[in-house]
C-alpha positions in Angstrom: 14.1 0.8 9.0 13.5 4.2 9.9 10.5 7.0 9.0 13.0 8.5 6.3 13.1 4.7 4.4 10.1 4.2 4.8 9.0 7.6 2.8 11.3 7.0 0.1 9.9 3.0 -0.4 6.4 4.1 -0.9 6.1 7.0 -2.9 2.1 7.4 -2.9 -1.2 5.4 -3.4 -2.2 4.5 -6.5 -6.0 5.8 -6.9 -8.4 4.5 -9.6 -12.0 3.2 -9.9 -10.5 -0.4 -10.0 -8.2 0.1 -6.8 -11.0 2.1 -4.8 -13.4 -0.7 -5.6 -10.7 -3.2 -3.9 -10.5 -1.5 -0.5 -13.9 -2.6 0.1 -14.1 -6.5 -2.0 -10.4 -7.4 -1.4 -9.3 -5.3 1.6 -6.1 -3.9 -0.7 -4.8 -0.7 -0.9 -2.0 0.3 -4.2 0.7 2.1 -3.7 3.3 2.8 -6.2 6.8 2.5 -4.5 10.3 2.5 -5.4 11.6 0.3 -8.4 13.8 -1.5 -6.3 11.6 -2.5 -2.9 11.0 -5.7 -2.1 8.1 -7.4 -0.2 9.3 -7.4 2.9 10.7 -4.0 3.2 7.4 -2.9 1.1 5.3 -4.4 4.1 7.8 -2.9 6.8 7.3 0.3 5.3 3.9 0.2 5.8 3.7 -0.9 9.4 5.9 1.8 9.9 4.3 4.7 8.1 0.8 3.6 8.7 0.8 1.4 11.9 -1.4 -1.3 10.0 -0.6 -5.1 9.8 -0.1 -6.4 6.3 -0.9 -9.9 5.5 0.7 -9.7 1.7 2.0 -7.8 -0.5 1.3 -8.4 -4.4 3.8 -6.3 -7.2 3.3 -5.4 -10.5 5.7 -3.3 -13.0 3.8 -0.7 -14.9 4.1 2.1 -16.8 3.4 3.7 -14.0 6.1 2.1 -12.3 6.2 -0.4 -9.8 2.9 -1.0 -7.7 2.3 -2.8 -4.7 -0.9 -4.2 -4.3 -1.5 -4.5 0.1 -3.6 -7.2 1.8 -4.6 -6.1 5.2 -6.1 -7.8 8.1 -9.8 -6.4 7.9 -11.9 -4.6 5.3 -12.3 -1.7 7.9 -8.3 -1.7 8.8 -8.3 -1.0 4.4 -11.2 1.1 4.9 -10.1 3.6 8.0 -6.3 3.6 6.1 -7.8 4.7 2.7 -9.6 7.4 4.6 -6.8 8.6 6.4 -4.4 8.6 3.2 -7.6 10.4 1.4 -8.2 7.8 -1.2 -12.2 7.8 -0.1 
């Protein structure tokens, strides 16, 4: 997978009170990414636009579309990656 995949997979993060509140409780970030990601490529993606180690990846259709719900490693790897995407 390339930089160019990897932009199209995840489109941008997801940002409300209940998904800022899980950066710091669950160590998750949401993203909503394309319709037809799965898993794997979602957590490839991610590793390869952010450099951060995911330990799972959750997914949920919305109205919104299609979130993806990422587990990392530490609550200040979530933490410093929120920060850098802007979320906090």
């Amino acid at each position: 997978m390339n930089l160019d995949e990897a932009t199209k997979i995840i489109l941008r993060p997801y940002i409300t009170e209940k998904t800022f509140a899980m950066v710091e409780k669950e160590q998750r970030i949401c993203f909503i990414v394309d319709d037809n990601a799965k898993k794997p490529k979602i957590a490839q993606a991610i590793k390869i636009l952010y450099d951060e180690k995911v330990l799972r990846v959750n997914t949920a259709r919305t109205i919104y579309g299609k979130k993806a719900f990422v587990k990392f490693e530490t609550p200040d790897k979530a933490r410093d990656l929120a920060t850098k995407i802007g979320m906090l």
